[in-house]
C-alpha angles and dihedrals in degrees: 000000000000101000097216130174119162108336086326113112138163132182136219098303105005135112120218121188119196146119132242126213116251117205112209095169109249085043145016125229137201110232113200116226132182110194109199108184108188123233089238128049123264144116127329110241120189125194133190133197131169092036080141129032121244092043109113108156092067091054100040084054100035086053095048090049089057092051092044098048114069120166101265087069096052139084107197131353129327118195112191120191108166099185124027111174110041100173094065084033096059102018121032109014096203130088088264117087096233074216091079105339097247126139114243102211099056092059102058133180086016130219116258095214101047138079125319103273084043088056102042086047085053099050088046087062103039103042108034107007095047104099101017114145085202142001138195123193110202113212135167143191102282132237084285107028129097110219144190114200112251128146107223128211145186135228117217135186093264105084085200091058094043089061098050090047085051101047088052084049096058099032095070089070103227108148088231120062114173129203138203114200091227139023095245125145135034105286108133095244094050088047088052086045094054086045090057095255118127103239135175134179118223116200114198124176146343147250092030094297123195102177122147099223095053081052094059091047092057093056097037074063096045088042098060088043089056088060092044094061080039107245098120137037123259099284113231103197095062123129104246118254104269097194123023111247113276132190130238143168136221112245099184145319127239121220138174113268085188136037116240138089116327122222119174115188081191128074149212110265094028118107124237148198125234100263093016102144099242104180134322128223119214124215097240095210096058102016089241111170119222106190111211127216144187112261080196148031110244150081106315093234090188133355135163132296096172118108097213123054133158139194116339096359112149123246105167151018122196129203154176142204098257090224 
Protein backbone atom coordinates (compact mmCIF):
# COMPACT_ATOMS: atom_id res chain seq x y z
CA UNK A 1 0.00 0.00 0.00
CA UNK A 2 1.28 3.52 -1.23
CA UNK A 3 2.06 5.52 2.57
CA UNK A 4 0.94 9.09 1.46
CA UNK A 5 0.57 12.48 3.60
CA UNK A 6 0.44 15.80 1.77
CA UNK A 7 2.35 15.33 -1.95
CA UNK A 8 4.63 12.93 -0.16
CA UNK A 9 4.24 9.74 -1.13
CA UNK A 10 6.28 6.25 -0.88
CA UNK A 11 5.54 2.83 -2.17
CA UNK A 12 5.95 -0.73 -0.90
CA UNK A 13 9.70 -0.66 -0.30
CA UNK A 14 10.61 2.48 -0.89
CA UNK A 15 12.08 5.79 1.54
CA UNK A 16 10.87 9.65 0.73
CA UNK A 17 12.24 12.23 2.27
CA UNK A 18 10.45 15.60 2.16
CA UNK A 19 8.74 18.49 4.27
CA UNK A 20 5.11 19.83 4.34
CA UNK A 21 4.09 23.36 4.96
CA UNK A 22 2.48 24.04 8.12
CA UNK A 23 0.17 27.08 8.27
CA UNK A 24 0.02 28.65 11.91
CA UNK A 25 -1.84 31.84 10.83
CA UNK A 26 0.57 34.92 11.16
CA UNK A 27 3.36 32.46 9.50
CA UNK A 28 3.87 29.34 7.67
CA UNK A 29 6.58 26.39 8.68
CA UNK A 30 8.31 23.60 6.96
CA UNK A 31 7.82 20.43 8.83
CA UNK A 32 10.58 17.62 7.90
CA UNK A 33 9.26 14.19 7.22
CA UNK A 34 11.00 10.91 6.37
CA UNK A 35 8.23 8.21 5.03
CA UNK A 36 9.85 4.37 5.30
CA UNK A 37 7.25 1.88 3.76
CA UNK A 38 8.45 -1.60 4.42
CA UNK A 39 8.82 -4.07 1.82
CA UNK A 40 6.48 -6.27 3.66
CA UNK A 41 3.08 -5.39 5.14
CA UNK A 42 2.59 -4.42 8.88
CA UNK A 43 1.51 -1.55 11.28
CA UNK A 44 1.87 1.88 10.76
CA UNK A 45 4.11 3.37 13.52
CA UNK A 46 4.46 7.19 13.83
CA UNK A 47 7.30 9.08 16.02
CA UNK A 48 7.76 12.27 16.96
CA UNK A 49 10.86 14.21 18.30
CA UNK A 50 11.48 18.34 18.84
CA UNK A 51 7.85 18.88 19.91
CA UNK A 52 9.71 21.34 22.42
CA UNK A 53 12.81 23.27 21.90
CA UNK A 54 15.72 22.63 23.86
CA UNK A 55 15.27 19.16 23.56
CA UNK A 56 18.09 17.70 21.48
CA UNK A 57 18.43 14.21 22.32
CA UNK A 58 14.58 13.27 20.60
CA UNK A 59 15.63 14.90 17.24
CA UNK A 60 19.36 13.69 17.04
CA UNK A 61 17.77 10.03 17.52
CA UNK A 62 14.63 10.47 15.63
CA UNK A 63 17.04 11.81 12.47
CA UNK A 64 19.67 8.72 12.70
CA UNK A 65 16.85 6.34 12.77
CA UNK A 66 15.64 7.74 9.55
CA UNK A 67 18.87 7.34 8.00
CA UNK A 68 19.31 3.59 9.60
CA UNK A 69 16.24 2.37 8.74
CA UNK A 70 15.74 1.81 4.79
CA UNK A 71 12.63 -0.38 3.47
CA UNK A 72 14.20 -3.65 3.09
CA UNK A 73 14.48 -3.76 7.19
CA UNK A 74 10.79 -2.96 7.86
CA UNK A 75 7.44 -4.76 8.11
CA UNK A 76 4.79 -2.16 7.84
CA UNK A 77 5.07 2.13 7.77
CA UNK A 78 7.45 4.31 9.45
CA UNK A 79 6.62 8.11 9.69
CA UNK A 80 9.49 10.05 10.85
CA UNK A 81 9.00 13.89 11.88
CA UNK A 82 11.97 14.99 13.72
CA UNK A 83 11.06 17.75 14.48
CA UNK A 84 7.45 18.76 14.93
CA UNK A 85 7.22 21.70 16.04
CA UNK A 86 9.92 24.10 14.20
CA UNK A 87 8.87 27.53 15.60
CA UNK A 88 9.98 26.52 19.78
CA UNK A 89 12.85 24.30 18.04
CA UNK A 90 14.55 27.23 16.12
CA UNK A 91 13.32 30.07 17.82
CA UNK A 92 12.56 29.94 21.36
CA UNK A 93 14.32 26.28 23.08
CA UNK A 94 12.54 26.14 25.38
CA UNK A 95 8.67 24.24 25.79
CA UNK A 96 7.19 27.36 25.11
CA UNK A 97 6.60 28.34 21.02
CA UNK A 98 8.50 31.95 21.15
CA UNK A 99 5.05 32.50 18.30
CA UNK A 100 2.45 32.90 21.38
CA UNK A 101 4.12 31.31 24.26
CA UNK A 102 2.15 28.94 24.55
CA UNK A 103 3.30 24.52 25.45
CA UNK A 104 2.50 22.37 22.95
CA UNK A 105 1.88 19.48 24.69
CA UNK A 106 -0.61 20.68 26.89
CA UNK A 107 -2.96 21.74 23.91
CA UNK A 108 -3.46 18.43 22.05
CA UNK A 109 -5.03 17.68 19.53
CA UNK A 110 -5.11 21.57 18.77
CA UNK A 111 -7.59 23.48 17.49
CA UNK A 112 -7.23 24.48 13.68
CA UNK A 113 -8.71 27.64 14.03
CA UNK A 114 -6.99 28.85 16.94
CA UNK A 115 -3.65 30.35 17.77
CA UNK A 116 -0.40 29.25 16.40
CA UNK A 117 0.72 26.32 18.94
CA UNK A 118 -2.95 25.22 18.66
CA UNK A 119 -2.51 25.03 15.02
CA UNK A 120 0.72 23.52 14.75
CA UNK A 121 -0.55 20.95 17.40
CA UNK A 122 -3.77 20.41 14.74
CA UNK A 123 -1.94 19.91 11.79
CA UNK A 124 0.32 17.51 13.76
CA UNK A 125 -2.76 15.36 14.29
CA UNK A 126 -4.28 15.54 11.53
CA UNK A 127 -1.71 15.26 9.18
CA UNK A 128 0.96 12.89 10.61
CA UNK A 129 -0.45 11.43 13.80
CA UNK A 130 -4.16 10.44 12.17
CA UNK A 131 -3.86 6.43 11.33
CA UNK A 132 -1.21 5.55 13.19
CA UNK A 133 -1.45 2.20 14.61
CA UNK A 134 1.15 3.53 17.25
CA UNK A 135 2.83 6.21 18.07
CA UNK A 136 5.56 7.06 20.08
CA UNK A 137 6.53 11.07 21.08
CA UNK A 138 10.89 11.37 22.29
CA UNK A 139 11.42 13.76 24.62
CA UNK A 140 14.35 14.66 26.92
CA UNK A 141 15.36 16.87 29.98
CA UNK A 142 15.82 20.63 28.24
CA UNK A 143 18.64 22.99 28.15
CA UNK A 144 17.61 23.73 32.10
CA UNK A 145 16.15 20.88 33.33
CA UNK A 146 17.76 18.06 35.41
CA UNK A 147 16.14 14.06 34.12
CA UNK A 148 16.05 10.77 34.90
CA UNK A 149 15.14 8.53 32.03
CA UNK A 150 11.91 7.12 32.39
CA UNK A 151 8.93 6.16 29.17
CA UNK A 152 5.38 7.35 30.47
CA UNK A 153 1.71 5.73 29.65
CA UNK A 154 -1.89 6.11 30.08
CA UNK A 155 -4.63 3.93 31.10
CA UNK A 156 -7.91 4.36 29.35
CA UNK A 157 -11.07 3.04 29.75
CA UNK A 158 -10.43 0.06 26.86
CA UNK A 159 -8.70 -2.71 28.69
CA UNK A 160 -7.46 -3.95 24.90
CA UNK A 161 -5.83 -0.64 24.27
CA UNK A 162 -4.35 -0.41 27.68
CA UNK A 163 -2.48 -3.46 27.03
CA UNK A 164 -1.18 -2.56 24.04
CA UNK A 165 -0.10 1.00 25.57
CA UNK A 166 1.47 -1.03 28.32
CA UNK A 167 3.36 -3.72 26.28
CA UNK A 168 5.12 -0.51 24.01
CA UNK A 169 5.97 1.08 27.78
CA UNK A 170 7.80 -1.59 28.89
CA UNK A 171 9.37 -2.72 25.55
CA UNK A 172 11.54 0.14 25.27
CA UNK A 173 13.60 -1.22 28.26
CA UNK A 174 14.10 2.19 30.76
CA UNK A 175 14.18 1.03 34.26
CA UNK A 176 11.22 3.90 35.14
CA UNK A 177 7.97 3.68 33.54
CA UNK A 178 5.56 6.03 34.77
CA UNK A 179 1.98 5.86 34.67
CA UNK A 180 -0.94 8.23 34.82
CA UNK A 181 -4.54 6.42 35.87
CA UNK A 182 -6.54 8.34 32.72
CA UNK A 183 -5.78 9.86 29.47
CA UNK A 184 -6.80 13.37 30.51
CA UNK A 185 -4.97 16.84 29.18
CA UNK A 186 -3.54 17.83 26.30
CA UNK A 187 0.14 15.82 26.21
CA UNK A 188 0.55 14.26 22.71
CA UNK A 189 0.53 10.72 23.92
CA UNK A 190 -2.87 11.20 26.21
CA UNK A 191 -4.71 13.18 22.75
CA UNK A 192 -3.64 9.98 20.56
CA UNK A 193 -5.01 7.77 23.56
CA UNK A 194 -8.44 9.41 23.59
CA UNK A 195 -8.35 9.07 19.71
CA UNK A 196 -7.76 4.64 20.13
CA UNK A 197 -3.96 4.73 19.18
CA UNK A 198 -1.78 3.25 21.29
CA UNK A 199 0.67 6.23 22.31
CA UNK A 200 3.79 6.63 24.94
CA UNK A 201 5.99 9.32 25.78
CA UNK A 202 10.04 8.43 26.23
CA UNK A 203 11.98 10.83 28.10
CA UNK A 204 16.19 10.50 27.49
CA UNK A 205 18.38 12.54 28.80
CA UNK A 206 19.02 16.11 30.54
CA UNK A 207 20.54 19.59 30.21
CA UNK A 208 20.01 19.63 26.71
CA UNK A 209 22.21 16.85 26.11
CA UNK A 210 23.52 15.96 22.54
CA UNK A 211 25.80 13.07 23.27
CA UNK A 212 26.16 10.75 21.29
CA UNK A 213 26.06 7.94 23.65
CA UNK A 214 22.53 9.03 25.32
CA UNK A 215 21.50 9.09 21.78
CA UNK A 216 22.30 5.57 21.25
CA UNK A 217 20.69 4.74 24.13
CA UNK A 218 17.37 6.36 22.89
CA UNK A 219 17.29 4.32 19.79
CA UNK A 220 18.70 1.07 21.34
CA UNK A 221 15.14 1.78 23.29
CA UNK A 222 13.10 2.64 20.16
CA UNK A 223 14.77 -0.21 18.43
CA UNK A 224 13.70 -2.89 20.66
CA UNK A 225 10.25 -1.33 20.68
CA UNK A 226 10.18 -1.53 16.91
CA UNK A 227 10.54 -5.30 17.24
CA UNK A 228 8.15 -5.40 19.83
CA UNK A 229 5.17 -3.95 17.53
CA UNK A 230 6.89 -6.27 15.00
CA UNK A 231 8.36 -4.00 12.17
CA UNK A 232 12.06 -4.96 12.60
CA UNK A 233 13.96 -8.00 13.41
CA UNK A 234 15.24 -8.69 16.57
CA UNK A 235 18.48 -6.14 16.52
CA UNK A 236 21.62 -7.77 17.45
CA UNK A 237 23.83 -4.91 18.28
CA UNK A 238 21.64 -3.62 21.27
CA UNK A 239 23.27 -2.82 25.15
CA UNK A 240 21.85 -5.14 27.13
CA UNK A 241 19.02 -3.98 29.60
CA UNK A 242 21.01 -3.04 33.01
CA UNK A 243 17.51 -2.86 35.65
CA UNK A 244 13.98 -4.82 34.83
CA UNK A 245 11.09 -2.25 34.12
CA UNK A 246 9.46 -1.00 37.19
CA UNK A 247 6.10 1.22 37.82
CA UNK A 248 5.75 3.97 39.26
CA UNK A 249 3.33 6.80 39.84
CA UNK A 250 3.56 10.74 39.98
CA UNK A 251 2.75 12.15 43.56
CA UNK A 252 2.93 15.86 42.80
CA UNK A 253 4.74 18.47 40.98
CA UNK A 254 6.40 21.46 42.40
CA UNK A 255 6.20 25.09 40.50
CA UNK A 256 7.27 28.77 41.19
CA UNK A 257 4.48 30.89 42.90
CA UNK A 258 6.97 34.04 42.28
CA UNK A 259 9.52 35.20 39.42
CA UNK A 260 13.05 35.62 40.46
CA UNK A 261 16.51 33.30 40.73
CA UNK A 262 15.95 29.50 41.63
CA UNK A 263 18.13 27.74 44.00
CA UNK A 264 17.25 24.10 45.04
CA UNK A 265 19.04 22.93 47.39
CA UNK A 266 17.16 19.46 46.20
CA UNK A 267 17.73 17.68 43.49
CA UNK A 268 16.56 15.68 41.09
CA UNK A 269 17.12 11.98 42.07
CA UNK A 270 17.01 12.67 45.71
CA UNK A 271 14.05 11.62 47.58
CA UNK A 272 12.01 13.84 49.51
CA UNK A 273 9.53 14.24 52.10
CA UNK A 274 5.87 16.36 51.68
CA UNK A 275 6.93 19.81 53.19
CA UNK A 276 10.52 19.06 52.95
CA UNK A 277 12.12 22.83 51.99
CA UNK A 278 13.61 22.02 48.57
CA UNK A 279 15.13 25.31 47.42
CA UNK A 280 14.07 28.87 47.71
CA UNK A 281 14.18 31.65 44.96
CA UNK A 282 14.85 34.90 45.87
CA UNK A 283 13.16 38.19 44.09
CA UNK A 284 16.53 39.85 42.83
CA UNK A 285 15.26 43.41 43.04
CA UNK A 286 14.35 43.32 46.77
CA UNK A 287 16.21 40.20 47.99
CA UNK A 288 12.67 38.62 49.03
CA UNK A 289 13.02 34.84 49.97
CA UNK A 290 10.43 32.42 48.80
CA UNK A 291 11.07 29.42 50.49
CA UNK A 292 10.07 26.40 48.36
CA UNK A 293 8.54 23.13 49.59
CA UNK A 294 7.41 19.25 48.39
CA UNK A 295 3.78 19.01 47.68
CA UNK A 296 4.71 14.92 47.98
CA UNK A 297 6.58 12.59 49.34
CA UNK A 298 8.83 10.71 46.45
CA UNK A 299 12.07 10.62 44.05
CA UNK A 300 12.36 14.09 42.50
CA UNK A 301 12.47 12.42 38.21
CA UNK A 302 13.31 16.01 36.81
CA UNK A 303 13.55 19.16 38.32
CA UNK A 304 15.06 22.54 37.35
CA UNK A 305 18.63 23.65 36.67
CA UNK A 306 17.75 27.06 35.41
CA UNK A 307 18.55 30.08 37.70
CA UNK A 308 15.58 32.31 36.64
CA UNK A 309 12.08 31.19 36.77
CA UNK A 310 8.59 33.14 36.95
CA UNK A 311 5.13 32.43 37.65
CA UNK A 312 4.02 28.62 37.26
CA UNK A 313 7.91 27.13 36.02
CA UNK A 314 8.40 24.00 37.00
CA UNK A 315 10.72 23.17 39.23
CA UNK A 316 9.83 19.36 40.28
CA UNK A 317 8.29 16.51 39.71
CA UNK A 318 7.86 13.92 42.41
CA UNK A 319 7.30 10.08 42.08
CA UNK A 320 6.86 6.51 43.51
CA UNK A 321 7.24 3.05 42.64
CA UNK A 322 3.94 2.31 42.09
CA UNK A 323 4.39 -1.24 44.20
Amino acid sequence: MTLTIGPLRAEPGQKTRGSLPADLGPTTVEVPLILVNGSRPGPRVVITGGVHGGEFIGVDAATRLAGLLEPDDVAGQLVICPVANPPAVYGGRLNISPLDGVNINRVFPGDPNGGPTDRMAAWLFETVVNGADAYVDLHSGGIDQHLLDFVGYRLTSDEELDAKIKGMAYAVGYERVIVRPVPDGGNSHAAANRQGIPAILVETGQLGDRDPATARRLLDGLHRLLHHLGVIEAPQDLAPVTARPREWVWTGDVVSPAAGLWYPDAITGDVVTEGQTIGHIIDPADGAEHKIAATATGKIIYGMNGLTVRPGTELAAIAVPHD
